[in-house]
VEXDO-769809 format. One record per atom (N, C-alpha, C, O, CB): residue number from 1; chain; atom name; z, y, x. Coordinates in Angstrom, 3 decimals. Each point is the difference from the previous one (the first is absolute). Glycine has a CB too. Layout:
% VEXDO-769809
+-----+--------+-------+----------+----------+----------+
| num | cadena | atomo |        w |        v |        u |
+-----+--------+-------+----------+----------+----------+
| NUM |      A |    CA |        Z |        Y |        X |
...
+-----+--------+-------+----------+----------+----------+
//
This chain:
% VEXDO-769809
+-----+--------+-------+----------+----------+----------+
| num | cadena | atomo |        w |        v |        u |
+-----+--------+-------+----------+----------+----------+
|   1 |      A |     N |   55.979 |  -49.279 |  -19.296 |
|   1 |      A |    CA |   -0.687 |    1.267 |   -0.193 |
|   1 |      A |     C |   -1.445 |   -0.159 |    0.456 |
|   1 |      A |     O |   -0.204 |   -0.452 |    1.127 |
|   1 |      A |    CB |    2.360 |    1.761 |   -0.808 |
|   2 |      A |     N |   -3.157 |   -0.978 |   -1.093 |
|   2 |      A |    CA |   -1.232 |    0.127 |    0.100 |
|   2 |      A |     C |   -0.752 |    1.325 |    0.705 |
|   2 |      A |     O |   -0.348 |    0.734 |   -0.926 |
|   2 |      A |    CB |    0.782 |   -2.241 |   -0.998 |
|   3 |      A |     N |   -0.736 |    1.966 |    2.946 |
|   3 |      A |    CA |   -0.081 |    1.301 |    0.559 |
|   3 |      A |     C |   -1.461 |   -0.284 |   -0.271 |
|   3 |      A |     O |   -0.687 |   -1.007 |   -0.173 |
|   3 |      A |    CB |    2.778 |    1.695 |    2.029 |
|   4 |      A |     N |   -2.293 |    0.731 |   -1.820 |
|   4 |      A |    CA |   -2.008 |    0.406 |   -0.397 |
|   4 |      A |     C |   -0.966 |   -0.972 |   -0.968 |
|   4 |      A |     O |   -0.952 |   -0.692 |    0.357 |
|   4 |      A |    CB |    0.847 |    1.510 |    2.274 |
|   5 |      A |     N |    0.804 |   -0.595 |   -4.314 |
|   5 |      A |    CA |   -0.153 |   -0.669 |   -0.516 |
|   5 |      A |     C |   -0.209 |    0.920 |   -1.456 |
|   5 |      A |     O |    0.879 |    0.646 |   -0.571 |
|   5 |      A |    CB |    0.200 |   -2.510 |    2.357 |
|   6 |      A |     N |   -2.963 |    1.665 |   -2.325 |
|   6 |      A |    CA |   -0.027 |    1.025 |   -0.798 |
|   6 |      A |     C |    0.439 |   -0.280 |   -1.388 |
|   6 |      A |     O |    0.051 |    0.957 |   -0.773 |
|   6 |      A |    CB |   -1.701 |   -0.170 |    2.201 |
|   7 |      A |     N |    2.005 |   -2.083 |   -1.888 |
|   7 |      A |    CA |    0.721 |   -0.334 |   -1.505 |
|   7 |      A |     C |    0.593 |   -0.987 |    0.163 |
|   7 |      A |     O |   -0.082 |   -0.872 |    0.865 |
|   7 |      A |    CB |   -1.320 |    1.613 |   -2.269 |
|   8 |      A |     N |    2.316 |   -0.557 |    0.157 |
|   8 |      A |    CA |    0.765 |   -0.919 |    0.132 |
|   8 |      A |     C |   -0.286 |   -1.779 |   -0.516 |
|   8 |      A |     O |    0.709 |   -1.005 |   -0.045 |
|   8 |      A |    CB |    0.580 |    3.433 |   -0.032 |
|   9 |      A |     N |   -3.066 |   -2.029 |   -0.330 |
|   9 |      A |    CA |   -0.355 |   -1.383 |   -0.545 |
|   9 |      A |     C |   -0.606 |   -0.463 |    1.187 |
|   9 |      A |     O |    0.036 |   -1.219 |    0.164 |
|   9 |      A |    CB |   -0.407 |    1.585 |   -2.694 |
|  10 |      A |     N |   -0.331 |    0.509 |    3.635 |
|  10 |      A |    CA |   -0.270 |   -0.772 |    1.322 |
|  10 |      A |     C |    1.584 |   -0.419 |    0.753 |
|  10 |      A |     O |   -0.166 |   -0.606 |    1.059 |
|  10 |      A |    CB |   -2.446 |    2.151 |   -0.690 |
|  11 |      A |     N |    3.580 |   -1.398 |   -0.615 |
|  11 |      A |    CA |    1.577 |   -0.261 |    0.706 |
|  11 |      A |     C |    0.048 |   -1.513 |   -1.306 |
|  11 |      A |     O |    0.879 |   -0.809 |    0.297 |
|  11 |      A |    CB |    0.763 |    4.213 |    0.733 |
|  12 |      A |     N |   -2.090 |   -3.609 |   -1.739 |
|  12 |      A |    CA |    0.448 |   -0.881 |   -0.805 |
|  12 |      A |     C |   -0.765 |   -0.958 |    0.586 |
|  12 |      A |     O |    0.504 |   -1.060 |    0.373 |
|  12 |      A |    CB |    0.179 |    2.242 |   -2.376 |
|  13 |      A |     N |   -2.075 |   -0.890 |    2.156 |
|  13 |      A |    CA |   -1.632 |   -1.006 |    0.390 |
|  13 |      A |     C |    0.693 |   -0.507 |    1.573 |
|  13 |      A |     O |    0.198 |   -1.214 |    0.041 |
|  13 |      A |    CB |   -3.001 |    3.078 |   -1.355 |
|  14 |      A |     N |    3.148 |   -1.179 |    2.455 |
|  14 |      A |    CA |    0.805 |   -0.572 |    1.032 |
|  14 |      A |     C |    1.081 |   -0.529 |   -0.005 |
|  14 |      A |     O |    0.053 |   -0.791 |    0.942 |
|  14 |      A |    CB |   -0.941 |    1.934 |   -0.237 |
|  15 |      A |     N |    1.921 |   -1.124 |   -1.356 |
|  15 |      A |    CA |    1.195 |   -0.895 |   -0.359 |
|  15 |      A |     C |   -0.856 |   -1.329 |   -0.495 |
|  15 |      A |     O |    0.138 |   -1.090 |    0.556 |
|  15 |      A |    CB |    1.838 |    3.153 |   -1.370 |
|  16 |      A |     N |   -2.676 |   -1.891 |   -0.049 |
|  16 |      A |    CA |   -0.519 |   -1.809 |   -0.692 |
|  16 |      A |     C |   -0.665 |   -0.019 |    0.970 |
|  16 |      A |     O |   -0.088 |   -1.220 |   -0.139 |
|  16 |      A |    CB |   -0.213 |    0.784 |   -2.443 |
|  17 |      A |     N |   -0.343 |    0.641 |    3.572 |
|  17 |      A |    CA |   -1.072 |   -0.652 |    1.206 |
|  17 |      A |     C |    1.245 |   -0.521 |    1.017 |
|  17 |      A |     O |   -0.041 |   -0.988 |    0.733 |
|  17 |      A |    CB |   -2.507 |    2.931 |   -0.816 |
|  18 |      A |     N |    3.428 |   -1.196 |   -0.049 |
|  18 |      A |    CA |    1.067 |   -0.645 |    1.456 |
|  18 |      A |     C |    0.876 |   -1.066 |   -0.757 |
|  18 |      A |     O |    0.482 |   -0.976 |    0.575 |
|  18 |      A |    CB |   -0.036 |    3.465 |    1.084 |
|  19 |      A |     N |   -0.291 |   -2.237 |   -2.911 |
|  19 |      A |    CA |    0.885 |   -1.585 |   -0.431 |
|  19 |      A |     C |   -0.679 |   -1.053 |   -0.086 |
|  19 |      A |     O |    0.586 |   -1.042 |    0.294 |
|  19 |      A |    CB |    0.779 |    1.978 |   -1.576 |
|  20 |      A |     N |   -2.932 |   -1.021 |    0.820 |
|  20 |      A |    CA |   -0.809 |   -0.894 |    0.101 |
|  20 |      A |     C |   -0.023 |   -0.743 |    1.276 |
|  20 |      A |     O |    0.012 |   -1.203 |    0.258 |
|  20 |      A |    CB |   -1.057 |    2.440 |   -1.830 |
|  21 |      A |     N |    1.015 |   -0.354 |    2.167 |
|  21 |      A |    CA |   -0.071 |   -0.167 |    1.698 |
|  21 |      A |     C |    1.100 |   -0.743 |    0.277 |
|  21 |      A |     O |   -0.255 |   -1.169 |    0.293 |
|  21 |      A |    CB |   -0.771 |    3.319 |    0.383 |
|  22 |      A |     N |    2.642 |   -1.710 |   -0.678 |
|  22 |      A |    CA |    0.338 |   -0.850 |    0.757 |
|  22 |      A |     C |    0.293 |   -1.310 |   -0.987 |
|  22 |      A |     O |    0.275 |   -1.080 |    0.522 |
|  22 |      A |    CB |    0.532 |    2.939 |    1.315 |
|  23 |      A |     N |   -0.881 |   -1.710 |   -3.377 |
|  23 |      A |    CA |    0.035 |   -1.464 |   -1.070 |
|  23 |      A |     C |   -1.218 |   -1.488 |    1.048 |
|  23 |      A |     O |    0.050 |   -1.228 |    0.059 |
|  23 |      A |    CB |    0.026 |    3.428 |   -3.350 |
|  24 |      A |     N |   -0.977 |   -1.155 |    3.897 |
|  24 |      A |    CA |   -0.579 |   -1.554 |    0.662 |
|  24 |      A |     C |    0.380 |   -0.211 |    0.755 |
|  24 |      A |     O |   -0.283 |   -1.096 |    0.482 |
|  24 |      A |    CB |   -1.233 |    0.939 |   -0.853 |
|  25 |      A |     N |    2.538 |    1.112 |    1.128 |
|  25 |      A |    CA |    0.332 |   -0.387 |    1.275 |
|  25 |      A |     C |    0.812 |   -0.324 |   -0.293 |
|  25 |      A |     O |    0.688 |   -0.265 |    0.986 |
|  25 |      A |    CB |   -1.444 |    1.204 |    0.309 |
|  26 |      A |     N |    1.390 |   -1.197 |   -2.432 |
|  26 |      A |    CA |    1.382 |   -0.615 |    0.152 |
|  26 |      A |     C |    1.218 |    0.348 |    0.273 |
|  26 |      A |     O |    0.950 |   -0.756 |    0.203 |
|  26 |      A |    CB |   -2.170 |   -0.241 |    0.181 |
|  27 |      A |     N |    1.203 |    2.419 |   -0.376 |
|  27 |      A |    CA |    0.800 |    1.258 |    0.689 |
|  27 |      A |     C |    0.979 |    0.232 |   -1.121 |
|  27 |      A |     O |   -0.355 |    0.711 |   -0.940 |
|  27 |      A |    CB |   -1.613 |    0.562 |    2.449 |
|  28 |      A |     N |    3.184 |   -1.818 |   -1.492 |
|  28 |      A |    CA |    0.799 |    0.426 |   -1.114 |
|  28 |      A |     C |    0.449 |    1.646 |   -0.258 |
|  28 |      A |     O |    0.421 |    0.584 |    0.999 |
|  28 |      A |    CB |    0.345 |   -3.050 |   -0.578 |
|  29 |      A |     N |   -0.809 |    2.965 |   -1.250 |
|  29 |      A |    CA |    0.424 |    1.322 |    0.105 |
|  29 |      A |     C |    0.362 |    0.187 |   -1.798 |
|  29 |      A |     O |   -0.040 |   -0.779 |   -0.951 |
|  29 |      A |    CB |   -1.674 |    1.708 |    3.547 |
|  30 |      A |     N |    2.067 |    0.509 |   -2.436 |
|  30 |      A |    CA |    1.063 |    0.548 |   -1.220 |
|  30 |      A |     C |   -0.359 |    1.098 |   -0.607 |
|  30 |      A |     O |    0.051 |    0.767 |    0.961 |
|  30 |      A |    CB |    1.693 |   -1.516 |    0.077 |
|  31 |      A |     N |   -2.195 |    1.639 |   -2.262 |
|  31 |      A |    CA |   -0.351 |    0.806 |   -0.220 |
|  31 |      A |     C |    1.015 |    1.147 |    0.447 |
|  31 |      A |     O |    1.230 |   -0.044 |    0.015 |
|  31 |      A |    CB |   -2.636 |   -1.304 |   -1.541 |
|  32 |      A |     N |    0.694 |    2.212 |    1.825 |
|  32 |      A |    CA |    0.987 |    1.475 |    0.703 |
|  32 |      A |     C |   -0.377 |    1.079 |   -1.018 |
|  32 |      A |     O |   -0.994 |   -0.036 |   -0.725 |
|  32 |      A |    CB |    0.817 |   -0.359 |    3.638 |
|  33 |      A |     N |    1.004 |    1.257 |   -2.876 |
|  33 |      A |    CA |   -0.390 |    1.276 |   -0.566 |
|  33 |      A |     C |   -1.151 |    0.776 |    1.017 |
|  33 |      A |     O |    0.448 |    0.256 |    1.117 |
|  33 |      A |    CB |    2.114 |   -0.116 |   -2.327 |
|  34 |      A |     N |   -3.414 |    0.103 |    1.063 |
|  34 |      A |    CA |   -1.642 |    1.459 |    0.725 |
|  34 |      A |     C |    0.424 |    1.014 |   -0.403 |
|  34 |      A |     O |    0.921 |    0.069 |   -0.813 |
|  34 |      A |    CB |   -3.278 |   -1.010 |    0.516 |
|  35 |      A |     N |    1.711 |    1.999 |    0.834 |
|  35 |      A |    CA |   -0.539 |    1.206 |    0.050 |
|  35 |      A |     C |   -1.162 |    0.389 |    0.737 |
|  35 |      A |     O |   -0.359 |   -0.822 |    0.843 |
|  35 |      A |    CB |    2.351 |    1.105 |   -1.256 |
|  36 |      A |     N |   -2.538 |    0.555 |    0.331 |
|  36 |      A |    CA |   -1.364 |    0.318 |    0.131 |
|  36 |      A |     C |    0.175 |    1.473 |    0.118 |
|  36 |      A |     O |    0.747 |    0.567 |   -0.798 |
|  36 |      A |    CB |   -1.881 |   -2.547 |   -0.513 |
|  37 |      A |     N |    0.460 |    2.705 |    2.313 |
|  37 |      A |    CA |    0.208 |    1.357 |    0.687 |
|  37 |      A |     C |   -1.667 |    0.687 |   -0.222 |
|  37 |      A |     O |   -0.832 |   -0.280 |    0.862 |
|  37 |      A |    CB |    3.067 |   -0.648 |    1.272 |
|  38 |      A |     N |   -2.591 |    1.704 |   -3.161 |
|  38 |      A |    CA |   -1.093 |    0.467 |   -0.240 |
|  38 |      A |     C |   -0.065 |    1.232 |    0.581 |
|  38 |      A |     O |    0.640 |    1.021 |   -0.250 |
|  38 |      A |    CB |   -0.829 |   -2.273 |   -1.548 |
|  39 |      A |     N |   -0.970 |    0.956 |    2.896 |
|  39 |      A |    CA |   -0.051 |    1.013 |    0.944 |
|  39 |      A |     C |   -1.605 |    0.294 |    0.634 |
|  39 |      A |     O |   -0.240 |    0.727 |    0.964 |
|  39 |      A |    CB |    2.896 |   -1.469 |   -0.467 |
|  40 |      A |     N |   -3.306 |    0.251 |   -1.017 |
|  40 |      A |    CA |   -1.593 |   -0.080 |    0.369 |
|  40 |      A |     C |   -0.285 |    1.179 |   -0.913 |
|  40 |      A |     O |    0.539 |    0.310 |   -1.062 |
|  40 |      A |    CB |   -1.216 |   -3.080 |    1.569 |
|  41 |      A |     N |   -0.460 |    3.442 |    0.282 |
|  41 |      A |    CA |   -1.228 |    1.186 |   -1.108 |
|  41 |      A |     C |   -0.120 |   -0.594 |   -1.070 |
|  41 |      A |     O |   -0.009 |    0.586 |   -1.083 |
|  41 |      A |    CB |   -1.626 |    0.316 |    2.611 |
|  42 |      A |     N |    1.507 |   -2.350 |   -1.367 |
|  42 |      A |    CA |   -1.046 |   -0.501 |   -1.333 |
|  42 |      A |     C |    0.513 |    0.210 |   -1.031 |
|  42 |      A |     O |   -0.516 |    0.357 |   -1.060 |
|  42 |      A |    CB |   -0.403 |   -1.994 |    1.913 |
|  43 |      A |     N |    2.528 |    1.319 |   -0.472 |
|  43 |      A |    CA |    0.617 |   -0.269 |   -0.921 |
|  43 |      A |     C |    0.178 |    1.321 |   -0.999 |
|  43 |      A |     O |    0.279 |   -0.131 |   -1.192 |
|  43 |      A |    CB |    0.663 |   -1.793 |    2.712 |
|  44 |      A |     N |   -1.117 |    3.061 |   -0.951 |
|  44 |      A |    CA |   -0.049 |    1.070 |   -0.742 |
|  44 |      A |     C |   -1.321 |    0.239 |   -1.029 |
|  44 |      A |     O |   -0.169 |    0.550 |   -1.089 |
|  44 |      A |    CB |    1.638 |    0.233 |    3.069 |
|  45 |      A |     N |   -2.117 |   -1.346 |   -1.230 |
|  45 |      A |    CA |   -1.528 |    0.246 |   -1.243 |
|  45 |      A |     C |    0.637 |   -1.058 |   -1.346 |
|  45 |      A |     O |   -0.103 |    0.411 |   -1.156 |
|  45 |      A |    CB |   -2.705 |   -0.303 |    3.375 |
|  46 |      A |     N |    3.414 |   -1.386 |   -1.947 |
|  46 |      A |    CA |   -0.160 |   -0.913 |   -0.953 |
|  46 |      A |     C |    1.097 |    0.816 |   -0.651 |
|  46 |      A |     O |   -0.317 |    0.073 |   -1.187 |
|  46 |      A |    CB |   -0.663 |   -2.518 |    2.155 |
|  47 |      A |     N |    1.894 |    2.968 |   -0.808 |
|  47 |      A |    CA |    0.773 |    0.546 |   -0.949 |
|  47 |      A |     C |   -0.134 |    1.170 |   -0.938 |
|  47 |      A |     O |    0.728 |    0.377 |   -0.918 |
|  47 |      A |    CB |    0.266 |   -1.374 |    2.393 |
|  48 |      A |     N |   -2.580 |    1.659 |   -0.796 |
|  48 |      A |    CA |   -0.351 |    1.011 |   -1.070 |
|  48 |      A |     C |   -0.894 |   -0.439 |   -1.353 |
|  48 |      A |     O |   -0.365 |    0.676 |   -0.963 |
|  48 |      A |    CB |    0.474 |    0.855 |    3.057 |
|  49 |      A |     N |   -0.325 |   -3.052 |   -1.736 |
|  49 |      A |    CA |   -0.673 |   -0.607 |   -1.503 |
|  49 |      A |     C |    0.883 |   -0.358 |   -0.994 |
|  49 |      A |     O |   -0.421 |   -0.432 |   -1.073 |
|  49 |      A |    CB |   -1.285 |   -0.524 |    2.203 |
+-----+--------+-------+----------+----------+----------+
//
């Protein structure tokens, strides 16, 4: 779960920065199911466009 997070394409832009991340480190891991909890002001302006 992604808390204070104004779209779901910035929740997408941090998932690929943390798999990148641990792919150099060498960090084996597994895709999981996310969610993302839209709860910021901002997020209300971007939804009136």
């Amino acid at each position: 779960m992604f808390p204070m997070i104004i779209s779901a394409k910035e929740a997408k832009r941090i998932l690929e920065e943390v798999k990148e991340e641990l792919k150099k480190k060498e960090v084996p891991y597994q895709d999981v199911e996310t969610g993302i909890m839209i709860e910021t002001p901002g997020s209300g302006c971007l939804q009136q466009r």
